[in-house]
GUVO-438119 format. One record per atom (N, C-alpha, C): x, z, y. Coordinates in steps of 0.02 Angstrom, whole numbers, plus 50000, padded with zeros to 5 digits. Layout:
BEGIN
XZY ...
***
This chain:
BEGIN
502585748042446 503225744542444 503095737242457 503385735642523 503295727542543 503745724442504 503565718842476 504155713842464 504405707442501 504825707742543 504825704142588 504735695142560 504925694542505 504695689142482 503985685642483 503635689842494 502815687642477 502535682542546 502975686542590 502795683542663 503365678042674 503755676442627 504165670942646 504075663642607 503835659642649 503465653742592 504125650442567 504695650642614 505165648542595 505475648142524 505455652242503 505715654442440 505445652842383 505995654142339 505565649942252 505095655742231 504265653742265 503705660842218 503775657542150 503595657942168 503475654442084 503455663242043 499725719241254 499875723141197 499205733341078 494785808939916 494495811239893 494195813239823 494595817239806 494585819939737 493935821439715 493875816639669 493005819239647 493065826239591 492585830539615 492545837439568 492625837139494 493105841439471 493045842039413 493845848039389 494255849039345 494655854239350 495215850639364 495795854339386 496135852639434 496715846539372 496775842339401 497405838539354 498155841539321 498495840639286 499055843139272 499455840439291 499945843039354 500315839639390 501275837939336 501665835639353 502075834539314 502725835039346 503385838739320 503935839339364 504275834639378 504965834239422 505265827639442 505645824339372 505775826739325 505855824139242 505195821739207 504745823939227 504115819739219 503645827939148 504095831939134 503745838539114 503075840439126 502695842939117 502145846339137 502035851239162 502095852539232 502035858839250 501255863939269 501255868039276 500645873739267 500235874239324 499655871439294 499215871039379 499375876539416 498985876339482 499135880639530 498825886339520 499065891339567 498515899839538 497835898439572 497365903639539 496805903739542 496425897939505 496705895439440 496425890439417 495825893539366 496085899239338 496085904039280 496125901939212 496815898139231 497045893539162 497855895939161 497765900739083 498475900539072 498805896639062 499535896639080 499925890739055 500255892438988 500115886238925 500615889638854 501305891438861 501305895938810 502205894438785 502745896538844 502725905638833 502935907738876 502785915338911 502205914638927 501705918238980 501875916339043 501935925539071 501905925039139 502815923139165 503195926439154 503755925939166 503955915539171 503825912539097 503965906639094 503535903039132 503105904639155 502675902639199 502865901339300 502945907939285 503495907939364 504325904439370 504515905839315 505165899739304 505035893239301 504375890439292 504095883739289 504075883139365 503645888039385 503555887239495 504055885539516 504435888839499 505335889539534 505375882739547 505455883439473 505765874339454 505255869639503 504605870039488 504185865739537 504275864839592 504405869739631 504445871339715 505075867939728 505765870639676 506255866039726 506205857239705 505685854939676 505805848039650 505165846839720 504825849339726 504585849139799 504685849739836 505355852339869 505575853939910 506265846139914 506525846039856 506875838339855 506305833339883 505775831639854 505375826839877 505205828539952 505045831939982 505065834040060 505635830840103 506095832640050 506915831340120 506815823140112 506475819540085 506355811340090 505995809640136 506655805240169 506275802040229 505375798440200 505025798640262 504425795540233 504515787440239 504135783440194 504185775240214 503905773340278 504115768340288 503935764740358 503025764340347 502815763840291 502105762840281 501785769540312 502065774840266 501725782340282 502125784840373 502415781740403 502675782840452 502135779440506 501875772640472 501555770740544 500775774740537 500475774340462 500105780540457 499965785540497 500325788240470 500705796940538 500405794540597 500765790040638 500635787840697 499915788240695 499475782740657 498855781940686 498235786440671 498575790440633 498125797940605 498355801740653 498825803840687 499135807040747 498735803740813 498635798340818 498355797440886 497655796940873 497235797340809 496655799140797 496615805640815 496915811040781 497015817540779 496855820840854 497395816840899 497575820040953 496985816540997 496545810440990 495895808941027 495375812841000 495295815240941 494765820340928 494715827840949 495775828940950 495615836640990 495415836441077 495665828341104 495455831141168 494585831241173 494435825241134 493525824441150 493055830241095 493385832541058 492955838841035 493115843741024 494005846341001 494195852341011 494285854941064 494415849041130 494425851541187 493565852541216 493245853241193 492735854041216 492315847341254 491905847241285 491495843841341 491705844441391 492235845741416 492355847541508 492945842841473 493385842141436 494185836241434 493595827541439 493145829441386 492775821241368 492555819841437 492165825541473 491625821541539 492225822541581 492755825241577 493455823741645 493835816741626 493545816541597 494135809641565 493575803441594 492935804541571 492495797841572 492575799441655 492575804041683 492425803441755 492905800341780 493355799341766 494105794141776 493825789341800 493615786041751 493545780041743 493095775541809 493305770441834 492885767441875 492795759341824 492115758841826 491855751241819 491755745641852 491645740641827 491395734741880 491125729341817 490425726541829 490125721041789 490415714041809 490485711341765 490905705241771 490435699341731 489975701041712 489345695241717 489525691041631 489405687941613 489385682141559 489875679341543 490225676741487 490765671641493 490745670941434 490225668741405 490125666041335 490445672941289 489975671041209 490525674641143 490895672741121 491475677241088 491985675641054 491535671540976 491915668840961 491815664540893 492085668640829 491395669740793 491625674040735 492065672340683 492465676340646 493035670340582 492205672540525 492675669940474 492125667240397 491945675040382 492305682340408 492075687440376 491835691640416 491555688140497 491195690240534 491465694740601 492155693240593 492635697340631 492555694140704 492735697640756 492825693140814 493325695940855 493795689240873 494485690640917 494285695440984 494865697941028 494465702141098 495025698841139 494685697841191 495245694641240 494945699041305 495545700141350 495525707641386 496125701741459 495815702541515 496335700741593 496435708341602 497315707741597 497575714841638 497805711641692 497565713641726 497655712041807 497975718341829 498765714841885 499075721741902 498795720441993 498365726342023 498375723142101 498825726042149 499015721542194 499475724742229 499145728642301 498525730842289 498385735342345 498585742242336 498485745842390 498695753142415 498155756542436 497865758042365 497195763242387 497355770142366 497495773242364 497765780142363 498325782142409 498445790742417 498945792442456 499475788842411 499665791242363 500165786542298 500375779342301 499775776942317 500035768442327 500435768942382 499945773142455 500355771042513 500975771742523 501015779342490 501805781642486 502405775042438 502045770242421 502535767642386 502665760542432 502475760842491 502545756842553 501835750542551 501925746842621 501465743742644 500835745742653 500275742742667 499625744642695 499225749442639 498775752342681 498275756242644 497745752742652 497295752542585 496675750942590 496285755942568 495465749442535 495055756742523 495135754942453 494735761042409 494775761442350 494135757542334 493665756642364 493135755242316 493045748042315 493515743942354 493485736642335 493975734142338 494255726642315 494665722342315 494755717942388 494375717842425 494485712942471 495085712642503 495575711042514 496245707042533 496335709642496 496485710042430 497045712442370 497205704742319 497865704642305 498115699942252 498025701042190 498225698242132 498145700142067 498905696842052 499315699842070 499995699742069 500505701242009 499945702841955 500115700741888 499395699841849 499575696241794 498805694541784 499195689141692 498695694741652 499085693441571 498385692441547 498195686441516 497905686941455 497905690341388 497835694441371 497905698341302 497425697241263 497555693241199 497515691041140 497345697241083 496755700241059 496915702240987 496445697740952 496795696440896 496525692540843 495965695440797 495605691140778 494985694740737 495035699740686 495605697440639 495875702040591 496315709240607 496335708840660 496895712940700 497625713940667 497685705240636 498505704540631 498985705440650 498775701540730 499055699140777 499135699540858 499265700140898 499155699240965 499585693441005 499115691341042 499465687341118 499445692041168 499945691141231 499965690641289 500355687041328 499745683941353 500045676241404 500105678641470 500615677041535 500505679141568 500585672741609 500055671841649 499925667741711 500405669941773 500935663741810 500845664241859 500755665041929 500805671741971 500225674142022 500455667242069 500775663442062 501185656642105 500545650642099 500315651942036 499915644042007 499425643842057 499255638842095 498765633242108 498225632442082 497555635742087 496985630242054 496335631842080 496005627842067 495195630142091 494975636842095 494875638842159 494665647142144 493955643442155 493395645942087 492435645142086 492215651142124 491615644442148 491215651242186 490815658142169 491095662142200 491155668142175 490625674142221 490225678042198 489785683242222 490045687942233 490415688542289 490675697142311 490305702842287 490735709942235 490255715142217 490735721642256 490355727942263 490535730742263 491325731042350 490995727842390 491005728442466 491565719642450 491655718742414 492225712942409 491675707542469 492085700842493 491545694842506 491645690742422 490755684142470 491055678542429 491225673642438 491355668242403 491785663342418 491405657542389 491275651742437 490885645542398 491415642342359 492105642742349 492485640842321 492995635242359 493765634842325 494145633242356 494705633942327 495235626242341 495825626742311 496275632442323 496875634142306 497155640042327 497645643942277 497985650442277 498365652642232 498065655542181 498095656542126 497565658842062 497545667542093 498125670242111 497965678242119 497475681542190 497435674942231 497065677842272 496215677442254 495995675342193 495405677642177 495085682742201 495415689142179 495545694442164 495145698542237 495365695042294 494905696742344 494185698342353 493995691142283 492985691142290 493005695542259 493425702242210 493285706042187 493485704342105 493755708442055 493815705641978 493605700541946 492915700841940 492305697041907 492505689541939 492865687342004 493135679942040 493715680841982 494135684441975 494795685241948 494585683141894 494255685641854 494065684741782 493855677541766 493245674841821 493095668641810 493595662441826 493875664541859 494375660741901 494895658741852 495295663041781 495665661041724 495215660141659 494655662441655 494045657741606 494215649541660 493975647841698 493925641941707 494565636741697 495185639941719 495735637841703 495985636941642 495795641441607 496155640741524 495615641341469 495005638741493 494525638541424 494385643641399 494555648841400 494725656241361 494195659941357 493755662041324 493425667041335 493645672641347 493525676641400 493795682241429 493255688041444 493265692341392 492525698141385 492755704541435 493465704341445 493485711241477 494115709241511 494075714041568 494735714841607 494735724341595 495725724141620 495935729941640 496365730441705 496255732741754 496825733541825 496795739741832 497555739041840 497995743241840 498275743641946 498385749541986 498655749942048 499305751742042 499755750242094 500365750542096 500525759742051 500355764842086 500415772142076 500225772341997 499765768741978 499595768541875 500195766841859 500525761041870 501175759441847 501645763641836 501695767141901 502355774441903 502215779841878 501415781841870 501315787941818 501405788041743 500965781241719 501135777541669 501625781041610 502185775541655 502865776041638 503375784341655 502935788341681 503425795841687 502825800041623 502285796641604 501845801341561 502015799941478 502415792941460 502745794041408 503715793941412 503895799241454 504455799341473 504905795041494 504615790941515 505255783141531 505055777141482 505345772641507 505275766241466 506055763041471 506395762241423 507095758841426 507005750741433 507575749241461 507465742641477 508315741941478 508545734541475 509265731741499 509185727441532 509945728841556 509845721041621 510545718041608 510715714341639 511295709341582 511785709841627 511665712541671 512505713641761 512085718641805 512515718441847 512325723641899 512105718841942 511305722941968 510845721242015 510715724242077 510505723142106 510215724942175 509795720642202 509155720942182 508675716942253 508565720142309 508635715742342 508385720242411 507665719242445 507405716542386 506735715042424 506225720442404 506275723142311 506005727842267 506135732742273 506945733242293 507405737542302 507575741642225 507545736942178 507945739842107 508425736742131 509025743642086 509855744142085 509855747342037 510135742641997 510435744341913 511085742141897 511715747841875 511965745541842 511975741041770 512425736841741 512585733041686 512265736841630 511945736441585 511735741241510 510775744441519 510975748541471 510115750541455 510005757241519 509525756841515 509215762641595 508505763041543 508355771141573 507765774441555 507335772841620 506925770941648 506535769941695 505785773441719 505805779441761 505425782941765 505085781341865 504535782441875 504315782741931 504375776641949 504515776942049 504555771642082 505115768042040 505445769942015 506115763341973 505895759841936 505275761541888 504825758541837 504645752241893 504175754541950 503875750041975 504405744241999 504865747342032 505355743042052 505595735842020 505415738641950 505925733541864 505205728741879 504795731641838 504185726841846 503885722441904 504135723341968 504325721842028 504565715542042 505095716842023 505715712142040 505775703842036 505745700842063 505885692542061 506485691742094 506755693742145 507315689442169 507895691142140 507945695942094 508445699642041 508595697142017 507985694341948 508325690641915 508155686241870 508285681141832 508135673841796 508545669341870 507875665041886 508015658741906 507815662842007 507565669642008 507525671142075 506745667042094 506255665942048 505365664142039 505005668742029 504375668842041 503875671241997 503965670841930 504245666841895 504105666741817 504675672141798 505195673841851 505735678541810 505435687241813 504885687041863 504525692941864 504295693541791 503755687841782 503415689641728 503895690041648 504335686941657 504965689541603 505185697941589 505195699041657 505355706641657 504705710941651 504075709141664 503545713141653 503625712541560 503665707541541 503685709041451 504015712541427 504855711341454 505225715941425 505025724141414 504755725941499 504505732741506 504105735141467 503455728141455 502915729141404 503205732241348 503565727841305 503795730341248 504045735641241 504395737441281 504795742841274 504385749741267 503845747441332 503285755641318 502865754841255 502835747841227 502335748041163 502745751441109 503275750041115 503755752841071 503895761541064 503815763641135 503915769541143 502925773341126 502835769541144 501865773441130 501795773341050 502225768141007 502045768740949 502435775140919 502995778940962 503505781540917 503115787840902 503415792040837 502945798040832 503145804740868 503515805040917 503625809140947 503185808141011 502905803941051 502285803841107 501685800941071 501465798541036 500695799140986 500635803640963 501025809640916 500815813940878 500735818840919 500875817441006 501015825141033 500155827341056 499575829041042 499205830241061 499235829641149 499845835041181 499695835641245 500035830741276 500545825041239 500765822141286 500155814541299 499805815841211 499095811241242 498595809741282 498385816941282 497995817441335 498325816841407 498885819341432 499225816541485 499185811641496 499365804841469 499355800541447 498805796641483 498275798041436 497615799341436 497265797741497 497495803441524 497195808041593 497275803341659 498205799941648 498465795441695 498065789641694 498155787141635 497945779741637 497145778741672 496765783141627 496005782941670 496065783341726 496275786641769 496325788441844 496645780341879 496985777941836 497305772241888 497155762941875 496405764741809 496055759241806 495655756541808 495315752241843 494775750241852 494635745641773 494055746341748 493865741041701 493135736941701 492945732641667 492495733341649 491795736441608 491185735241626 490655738941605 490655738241548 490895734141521 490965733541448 491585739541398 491945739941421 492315744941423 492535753341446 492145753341489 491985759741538 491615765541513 492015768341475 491765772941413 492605774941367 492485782641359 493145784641324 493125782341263 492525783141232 492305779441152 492635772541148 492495769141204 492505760441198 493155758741194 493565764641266 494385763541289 494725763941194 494615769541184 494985772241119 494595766941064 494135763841049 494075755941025 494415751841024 494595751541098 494985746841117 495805748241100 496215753741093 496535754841120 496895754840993 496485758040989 496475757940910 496645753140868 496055746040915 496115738740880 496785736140897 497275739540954 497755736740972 498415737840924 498245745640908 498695749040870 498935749040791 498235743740770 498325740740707 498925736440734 499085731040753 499505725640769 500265727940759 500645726640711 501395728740724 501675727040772 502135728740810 502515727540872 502685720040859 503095719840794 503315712240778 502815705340766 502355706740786 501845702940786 501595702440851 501515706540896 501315705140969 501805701340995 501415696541010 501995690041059 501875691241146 502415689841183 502345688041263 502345680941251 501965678941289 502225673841327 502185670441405 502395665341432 502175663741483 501715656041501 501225656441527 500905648841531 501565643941561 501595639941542 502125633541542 501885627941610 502305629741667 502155625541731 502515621341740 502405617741787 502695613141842 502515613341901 503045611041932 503095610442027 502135607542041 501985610042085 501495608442119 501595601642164 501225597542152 501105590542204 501195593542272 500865599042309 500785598042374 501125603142388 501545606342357 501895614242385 502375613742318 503195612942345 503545613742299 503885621242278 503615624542315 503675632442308 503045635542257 502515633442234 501985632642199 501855630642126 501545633242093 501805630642039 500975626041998 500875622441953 500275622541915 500215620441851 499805624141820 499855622241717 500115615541703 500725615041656 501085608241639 500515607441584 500485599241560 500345596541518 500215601941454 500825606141438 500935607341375 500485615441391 500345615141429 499985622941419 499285622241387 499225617141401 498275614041341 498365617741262 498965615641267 499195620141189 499185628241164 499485629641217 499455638641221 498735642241237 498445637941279 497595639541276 497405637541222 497295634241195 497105630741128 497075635941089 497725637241081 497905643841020 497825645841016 497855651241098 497405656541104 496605658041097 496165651441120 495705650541113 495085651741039 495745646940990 495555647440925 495955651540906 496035655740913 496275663140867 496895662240825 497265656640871 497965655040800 498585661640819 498595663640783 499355669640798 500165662740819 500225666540853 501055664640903 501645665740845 501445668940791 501995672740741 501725669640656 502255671940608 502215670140553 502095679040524 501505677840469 501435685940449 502025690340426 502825687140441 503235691540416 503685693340489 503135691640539 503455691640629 503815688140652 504195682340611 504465676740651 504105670540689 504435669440722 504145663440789 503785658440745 503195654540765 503215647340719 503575644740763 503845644240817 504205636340848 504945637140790 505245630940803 505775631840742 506455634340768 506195636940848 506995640240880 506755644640925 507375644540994 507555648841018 507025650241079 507235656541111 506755659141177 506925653541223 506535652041257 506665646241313 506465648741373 506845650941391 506565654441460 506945649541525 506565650141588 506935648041636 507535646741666 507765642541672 508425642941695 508715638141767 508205633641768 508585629941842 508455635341909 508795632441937 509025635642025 508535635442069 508245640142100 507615642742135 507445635542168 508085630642210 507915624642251 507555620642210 507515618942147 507105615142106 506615614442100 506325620342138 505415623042129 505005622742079 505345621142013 505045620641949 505205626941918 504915628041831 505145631341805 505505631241757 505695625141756 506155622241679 505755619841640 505225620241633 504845618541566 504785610541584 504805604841503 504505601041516 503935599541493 503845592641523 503135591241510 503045586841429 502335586541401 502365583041331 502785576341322 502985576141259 503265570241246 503045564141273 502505565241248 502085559341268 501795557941320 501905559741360 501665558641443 502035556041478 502185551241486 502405545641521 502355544141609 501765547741649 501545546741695 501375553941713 501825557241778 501705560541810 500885562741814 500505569041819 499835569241843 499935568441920 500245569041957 500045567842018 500125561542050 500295556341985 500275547641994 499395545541969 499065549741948 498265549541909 497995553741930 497425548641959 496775549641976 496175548541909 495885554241924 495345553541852 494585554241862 494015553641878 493475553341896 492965556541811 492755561341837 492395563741766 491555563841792 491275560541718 490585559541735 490345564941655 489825569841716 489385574141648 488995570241587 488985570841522 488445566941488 488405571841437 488405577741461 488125586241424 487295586241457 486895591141424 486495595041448 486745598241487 487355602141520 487375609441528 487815605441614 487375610041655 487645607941722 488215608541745 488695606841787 489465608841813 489815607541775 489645603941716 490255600841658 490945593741697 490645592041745 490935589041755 491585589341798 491125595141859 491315598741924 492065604741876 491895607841831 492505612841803 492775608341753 492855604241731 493285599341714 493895596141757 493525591341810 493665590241849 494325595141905 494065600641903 494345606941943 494905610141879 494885608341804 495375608641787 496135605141788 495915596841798 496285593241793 496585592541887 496325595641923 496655594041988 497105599041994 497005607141973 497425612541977 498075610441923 497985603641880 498565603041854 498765597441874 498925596541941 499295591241975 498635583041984 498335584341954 497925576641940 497615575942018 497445569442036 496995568742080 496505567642077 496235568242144 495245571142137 494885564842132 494455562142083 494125556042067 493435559242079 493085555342073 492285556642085 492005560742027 491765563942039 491135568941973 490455569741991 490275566941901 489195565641932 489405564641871 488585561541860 488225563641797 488195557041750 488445555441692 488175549841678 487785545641647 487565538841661 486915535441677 486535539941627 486705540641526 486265541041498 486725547641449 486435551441436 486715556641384 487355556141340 487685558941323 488395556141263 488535560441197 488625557041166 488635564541098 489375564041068 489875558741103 490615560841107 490935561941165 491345564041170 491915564041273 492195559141244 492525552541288 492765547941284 493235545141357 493875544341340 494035543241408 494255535041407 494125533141445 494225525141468 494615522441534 495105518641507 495425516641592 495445508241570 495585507541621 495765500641657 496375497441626 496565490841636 497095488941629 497915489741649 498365490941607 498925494141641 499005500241640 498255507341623 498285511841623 498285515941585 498685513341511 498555517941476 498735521941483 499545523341492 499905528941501 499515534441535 499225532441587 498965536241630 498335540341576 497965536341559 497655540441529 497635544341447 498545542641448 498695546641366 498955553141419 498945552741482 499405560641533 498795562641526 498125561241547 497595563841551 497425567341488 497485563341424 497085566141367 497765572641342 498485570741357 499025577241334 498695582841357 498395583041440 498125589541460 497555592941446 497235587341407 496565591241411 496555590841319 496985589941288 497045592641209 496515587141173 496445580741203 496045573941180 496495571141148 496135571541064 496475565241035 496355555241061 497085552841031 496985548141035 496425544041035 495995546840992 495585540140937 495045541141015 494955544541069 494375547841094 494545542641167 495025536741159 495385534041225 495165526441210 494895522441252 494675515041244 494815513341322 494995505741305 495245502641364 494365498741383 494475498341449 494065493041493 494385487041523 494035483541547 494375479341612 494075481541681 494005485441678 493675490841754 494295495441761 494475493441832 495325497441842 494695506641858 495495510941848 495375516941841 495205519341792 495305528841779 495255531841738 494705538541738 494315533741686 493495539941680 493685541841622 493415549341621 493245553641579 492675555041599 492215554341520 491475555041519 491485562641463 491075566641477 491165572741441 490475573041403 490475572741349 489985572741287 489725580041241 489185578541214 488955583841186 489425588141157 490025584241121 490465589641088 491035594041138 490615595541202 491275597341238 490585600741287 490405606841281 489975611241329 490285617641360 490755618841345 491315624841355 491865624441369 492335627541419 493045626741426 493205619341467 493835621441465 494145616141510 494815613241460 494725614841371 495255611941337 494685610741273 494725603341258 494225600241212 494505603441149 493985607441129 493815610641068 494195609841010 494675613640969 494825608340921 494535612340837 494805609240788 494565611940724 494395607640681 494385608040619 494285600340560 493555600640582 493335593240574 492595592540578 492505590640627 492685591540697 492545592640764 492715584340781 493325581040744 493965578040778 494275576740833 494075584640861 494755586740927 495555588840894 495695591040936 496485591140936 496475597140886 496645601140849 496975606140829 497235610840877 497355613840855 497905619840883 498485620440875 499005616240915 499505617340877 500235622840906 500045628940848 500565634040870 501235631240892 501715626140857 502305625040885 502355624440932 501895617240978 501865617841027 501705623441100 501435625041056 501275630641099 501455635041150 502115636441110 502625642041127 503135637541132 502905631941149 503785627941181 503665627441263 504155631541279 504265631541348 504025637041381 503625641541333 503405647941338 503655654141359 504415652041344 504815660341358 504535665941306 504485665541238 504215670241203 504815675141190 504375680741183 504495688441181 504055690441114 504535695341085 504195700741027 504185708541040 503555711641036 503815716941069 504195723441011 504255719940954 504825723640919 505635722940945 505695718740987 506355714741011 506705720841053 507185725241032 507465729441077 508085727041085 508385723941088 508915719641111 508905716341171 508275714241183 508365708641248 508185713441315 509045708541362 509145709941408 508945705641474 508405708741511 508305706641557 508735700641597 509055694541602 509515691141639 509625692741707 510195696041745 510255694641810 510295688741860 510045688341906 510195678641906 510895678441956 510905671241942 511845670541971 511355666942022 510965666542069 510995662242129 510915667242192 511155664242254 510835670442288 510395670542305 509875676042291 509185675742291 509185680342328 509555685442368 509525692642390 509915691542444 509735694742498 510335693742579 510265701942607 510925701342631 511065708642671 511175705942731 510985710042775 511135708142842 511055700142867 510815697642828 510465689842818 511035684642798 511535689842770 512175684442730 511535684342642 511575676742619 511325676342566 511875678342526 511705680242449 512275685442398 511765683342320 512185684042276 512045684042212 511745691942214 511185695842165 511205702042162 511725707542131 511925704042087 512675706642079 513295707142144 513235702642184 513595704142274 513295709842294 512485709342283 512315713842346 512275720042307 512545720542249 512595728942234 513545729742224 513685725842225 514315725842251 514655728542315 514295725842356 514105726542423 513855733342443 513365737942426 513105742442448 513125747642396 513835750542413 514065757942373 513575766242373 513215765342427 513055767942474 512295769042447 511965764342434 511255762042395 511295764942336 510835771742330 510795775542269 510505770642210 510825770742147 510415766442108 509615769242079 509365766142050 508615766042049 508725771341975 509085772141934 509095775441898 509695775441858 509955780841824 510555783241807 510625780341733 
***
């Protein structure tokens, strides 16, 4: 499925009883009733007769306690003893031919180093996972769902055309998922083609075309951008998407008017739709439909979808079903590539377990927080305020309060200006006074650790800054310190908003321009460290999620927005998507 958008620059791109005799159980009056048979304990006062009039009585006060609904506690229980249940009958009641058909699914790829996660005080450690969606066509399945065929066994010309950070927290409280993007701008690092991909000595460019040098570029390519340690990826092909979603019967979704893109080719009436097959793909698809007619209104609608199937995977009618698990199961392996770290049914169902602790109302969406690109206003690159949302994510802060409300102190902020704007609505920090693409910043290494300067540097240009000189400086440093010139502060309080530098870390010169010198306390990432002790920035959740567009995936209410601009043309008259399904009676909708 082409989207004719992709090829048009024109346009806004943008989850044990211990032994002993049996107890005396007691009736729903709190009586004593007569152990069970085979105890070889008479019951007094009575015999046998008063004895079986005691059962009577027992059974229907057991039978009242039965017709009670179970609590939400023993309900999510159920669930995760049910999808234990149903992974043990496929990998051992089903024998050795379900376990070695399942691992044979699976395809791997090594994705090399990217530092450890940081343990909390009880030794726990967060997992951070890139689901990368690609938009190649390696199967009959993909092809059939239009545009080119490739091969299966590598990435080379393929995008990463969605691409989510996923967050679980050490405790497994909590979850993030951030989603980057595929519009953003930034340093693609040089990268070692595996597995028939090329490589690349590196080069400015769109963040999703990494994805070409093969995952392991993809992977490094948003480590370098967002500080993040990133231990594992998951990609997913167009055809995973549409099995997916028909292997736990549909995924519901709303949309807020009647749509029609004609680029995705979803057509939905006004209200909730069950979404099965190519229509699934279609929803998750869609940009010129609906929000602001960007990239960022895609990734709006990929959450909604998210939620909706997390919602539906948790319910106990597809977890408890043994066979609809393994289906399930069966699909997903077949349509993902992962890492070696992961590449194992043991590891998947690890993985998949640690997720399932997390209540729905606690998994947050969100989106990284942009602005218009300096050199392409169709382009987008990390605003100021996204230092924050890496931050958070970084240091393991949850997006939510342990009773699932937001910490920001309001509402979803999602996109809303008109595709011509080339922004995404979000603004930039308070305190930034000076455009980044009015500052130039020159970073000198004074780490041990080589390229500190060079991926610094390559952070602050993918966020609008200009390219200053990077080298090494004269003599070692055991703080980062940034220093400008006269006249410049502003400039360099824009510099320190992005890179999560406190104040106290900023001294003036009389030497015009703005250096950043990077010091012992800064060997990792591209967002200065924070935490008491350190005296970097903190983490600060509010910020975080301002400008974020956050999502809960307990949220079954929210309706996808249709957008009012025309983002969609028939016959090359431009139309609101509500026109163009207005317009075309004729155009079966995508689902009933």
């Amino acid at each position: 499925m082409k989207d004719p958008g992709d090829a048009e620059p024109s346009r806004q791109a943008t989850r044990h009883r211990p032994p002993g005799p049996p107890r005396q159980r007691t009736s729903r009056d709190g009586t004593a009733r007569p152990p069970s048979a085979g105890t070889g304990q008479e019951p007094p006062g009575g015999g046998r007769a008063a004895a079986r009039k005691a059962a009577r009585a027992g059974d229907r006060g057991r039978k009242r306690r039965r017709a009670r609904p179970p609590s939400r506690r023993k309900r999510v229980l159920r669930i995760v003893l049910g999808v234990i249940s149903a992974l043990v009958l496929i990998t051992a009641g089903g024998g050795a031919y379900l376990y070695e058909h399942l691992s044979g699914n699976i395809k791997s790829v090594a994705i090399g180093g990217g530092g450890k996660e940081k343990a909390d005080s009880f030794g726990r450690t967060p997992i951070n996972v890139l689901v990368i969606g690609s938009d190649g066509r390696n199967s009959k399945d993909d092809c059939k769902l239009g545009g080119g065929c490739g091969s299966s066994d590598s990435t080379a010309g393929h995008n990463a055309d969605v691409e989510m950070v996923v967050h679980i927290s050490a405790d497994r409280s909590n979850a993030t998922a951030m989603s980057i993007p595929r519009d953003t701008m930034t340093r693609i690092p040089a990268c070692q083609g595996t597995n028939g991909a090329p490589s690349t000595p590196g080069y400015e460019g769109q963040i999703n075309s990494a994805l070409q040098y093969g995952p392991a570029c993809q992977v490094k390519t948003v480590r370098q951008l967002t500080g993040i340690t990133i231990d594992h990826f998951v990609m997913l092909d167009f055809a995973g998407v549409v099995k997916m979603s028909d292997a736990v019967g549909g995924v519901s979704v709303c949309v807020s008017d009647n749509v029609y893109d004609t680029y995705s080719h979803l057509k939905l009436s006004k209200g909730q739709h069950t979404l099965k097959g190519d229509a699934a793909l279609e929803f998750v698809r869609t940009r010129h439909g609906l929000g602001d007619g960007s990239d960022l209104s895609r990734t709006y609608a990929q959450h909604i979808f998210l939620s909706a199937m997390i919602r539906k995977l948790k319910s106990a009618g597809t977890l408890s079903d043994p066979t609809k698990v393994y289906a399930l199961a069966d699909t997903a392996t077949k349509a993902m590539t992962v890492d070696t770290g992961l590449g194992s049914i043991a590891k998947l169902i690890g993985l998949a377990d640690d997720l399932n602790k997390v209540p729905p109302k606690r998994i947050t969406f969100t989106t990284m927080q942009t602005g218009t690109s300096p050199t392409n206003a169709n382009r987008v690159i990390p605003a100021p305020s996204a230092s924050a949302l890496f931050a958070a994510i970084a240091n393991d802060k949850p997006l939510t309060s342990p009773d699932g409300k937001k910490t920001s102190a309001g509402e979803k902020t999602g996109a809303s200006k008109s595709p011509a704007s080339g922004g995404s609505g979000s603004s930039p920090s308070p305190s930034a006074t000076v455009a980044p693409s009015d500052v130039t910043v020159s970073v000198d290494n004074g780490t041990s650790t080589s390229g500190r300067a060079a991926a610094v540097g390559a952070a602050l240009t993918a966020k609008g800054f200009g390219h200053g000189t990077y080298g090494n400086a004269s003599t070692p440093q055991a703080k980062t310190e940034l220093a400008y010139g006269p006249g410049q502060k502003a400039q360099a309080q824009t510099v320190a908003d992005a890179l999560g530098l406190p104040s106290s870390r900023l001294s003036s010169t009389g030497t015009p321009g703005v250096v950043l010198t990077i010091g012992a306390d800064w060997t990792s990432g591209t967002s200065f460290p924070g935490g008491s002790g350190s005296g970097g920035a903190k983490a600060d959740t509010h910020a975080a999620v301002s400008g974020a567009h956050v999502e809960h995936a307990d949220d079954s209410t929210s309706c996808a927005k249709v957008s009012k601009y025309k983002t969609v043309e028939i016959n090359g008259v431009p139309m609101t998507p509500s026109q163009a399904y207005a317009a075309s009676p004729n155009k079966k909708d995508s689902a009933p």
